[in-house]
C-alpha positions in Angstrom: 0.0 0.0 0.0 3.0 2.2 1.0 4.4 2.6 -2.8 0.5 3.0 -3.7 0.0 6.3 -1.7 3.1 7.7 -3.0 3.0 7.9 -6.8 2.7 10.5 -9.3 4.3 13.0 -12.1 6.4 15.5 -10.6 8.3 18.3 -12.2 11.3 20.0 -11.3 12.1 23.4 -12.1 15.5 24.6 -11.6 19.0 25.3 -12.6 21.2 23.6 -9.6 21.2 20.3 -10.9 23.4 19.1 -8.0 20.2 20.0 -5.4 17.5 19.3 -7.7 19.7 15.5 -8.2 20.0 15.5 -4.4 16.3 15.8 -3.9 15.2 13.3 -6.6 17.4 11.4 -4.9 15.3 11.2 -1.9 12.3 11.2 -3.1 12.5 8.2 -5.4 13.7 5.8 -2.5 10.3 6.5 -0.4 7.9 6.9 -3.5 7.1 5.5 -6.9 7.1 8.4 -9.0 8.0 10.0 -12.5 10.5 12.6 -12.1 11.1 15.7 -15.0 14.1 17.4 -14.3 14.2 20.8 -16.8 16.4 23.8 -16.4 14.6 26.2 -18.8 11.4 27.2 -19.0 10.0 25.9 -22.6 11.0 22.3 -21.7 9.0 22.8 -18.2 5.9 24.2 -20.2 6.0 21.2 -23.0 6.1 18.8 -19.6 2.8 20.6 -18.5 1.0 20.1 -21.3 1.6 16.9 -22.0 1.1 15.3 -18.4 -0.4 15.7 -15.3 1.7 16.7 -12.3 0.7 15.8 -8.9 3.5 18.7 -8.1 5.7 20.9 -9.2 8.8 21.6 -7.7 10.6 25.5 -8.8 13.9 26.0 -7.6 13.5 30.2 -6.9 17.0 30.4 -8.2 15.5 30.0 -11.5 13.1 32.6 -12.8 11.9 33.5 -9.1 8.8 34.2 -8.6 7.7 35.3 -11.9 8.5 31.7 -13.2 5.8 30.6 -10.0 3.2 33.4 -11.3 3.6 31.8 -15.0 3.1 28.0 -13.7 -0.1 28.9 -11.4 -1.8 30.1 -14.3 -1.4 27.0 -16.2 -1.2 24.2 -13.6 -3.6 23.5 -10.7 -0.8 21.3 -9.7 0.1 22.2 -5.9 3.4 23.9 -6.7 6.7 23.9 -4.1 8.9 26.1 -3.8 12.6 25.6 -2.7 15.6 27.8 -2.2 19.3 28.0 -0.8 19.3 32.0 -1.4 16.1 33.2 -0.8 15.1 35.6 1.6 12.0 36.4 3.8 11.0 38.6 1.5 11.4 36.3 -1.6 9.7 33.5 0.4 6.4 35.4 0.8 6.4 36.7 -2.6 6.7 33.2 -3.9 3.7 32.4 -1.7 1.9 35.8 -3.3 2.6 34.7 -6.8 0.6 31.0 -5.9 3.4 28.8 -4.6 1.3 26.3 -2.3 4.3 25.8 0.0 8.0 27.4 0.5 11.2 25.2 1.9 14.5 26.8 2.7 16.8 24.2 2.2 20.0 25.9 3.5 18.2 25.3 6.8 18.4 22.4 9.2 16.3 19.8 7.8 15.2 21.5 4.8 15.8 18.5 2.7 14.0 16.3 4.9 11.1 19.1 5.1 10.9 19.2 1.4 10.8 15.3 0.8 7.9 15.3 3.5 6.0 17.6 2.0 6.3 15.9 -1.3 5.3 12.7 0.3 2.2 14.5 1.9 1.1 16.0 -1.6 1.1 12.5 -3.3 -0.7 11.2 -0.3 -3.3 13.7 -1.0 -3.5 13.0 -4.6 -3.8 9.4 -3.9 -6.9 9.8 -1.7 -8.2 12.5 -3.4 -8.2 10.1 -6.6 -9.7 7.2 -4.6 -12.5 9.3 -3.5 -13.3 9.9 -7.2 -14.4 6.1 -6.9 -16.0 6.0 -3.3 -19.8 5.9 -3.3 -21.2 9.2 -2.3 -22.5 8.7 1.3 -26.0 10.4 2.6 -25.4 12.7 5.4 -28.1 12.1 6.9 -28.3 8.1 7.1 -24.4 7.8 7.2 -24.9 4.1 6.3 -27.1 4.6 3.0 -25.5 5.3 -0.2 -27.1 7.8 -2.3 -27.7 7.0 -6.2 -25.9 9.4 -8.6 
């Protein structure tokens, strides 16, 4: 069941390949997922159109938060945002521009903050997606199933 809940398409935004390798890294040996590793933006775009994302990871070093602004108009993918640079400032305008989370990894346990919050997204996903095949319960007879 573990490898079930973590699964999905992620994409990763970024031009410090030796971070962006660290964290792929880490996620792939606690989930089953896709990984697309781009470090310009017309490569990241093509990979949003042609598949669905259960996240998108933008390193801030690349683009900032314009490149965040651009990707939550296109994606309702929950995007994260990482950085070994940023600042305060840069972290809540990264939030502004519709980055769903924001990890420092320069900080203690960055790394394993970002990983877990990747592992929480997909575990989202996967429920969200099983609920798609629950039956829808009435509210008001918790035990009786309500036809479509």
């Amino acid at each position: 069941m573990r490898n079930e809940i973590f699964q999905g398409n992620i994409l990763m935004i970024g031009g410090n390949w030796n971070l962006l390798a660290a964290l792929e890294q880490r996620i792939k040996s606690d989930a089953n997922v896709n990984i697309h590793r781009v470090d310009s933006y017309w490569p990241a775009m093509d990979y949003v159109s042609r598949f669905s994302h259960s996240l998108i990871l933008i390193d801030l070093a690349f683009g900032g938060t314009e490149t965040v602004y651009k990707f939550r108009r296109i994606s309702t993918a929950p995007i994260l945002t990482i950085s070994a640079t940023a600042t305060g400032i840069e972290e809540l305008a990264s939030l502004d521009a519709g980055a769903d989370y924001y990890v420092d990894v320069k900080k203690d346990l960055g790394i394993d903050r970002c990983v877990a919050y990747v592992k929480g997204i997909l575990q989202r996903a996967f429920f969200q997606r099983q609920e798609n095949f629950l039956p829808h319960l009435d509210a008001t007879h918790p035990l009786k199933v309500n036809p479509h």
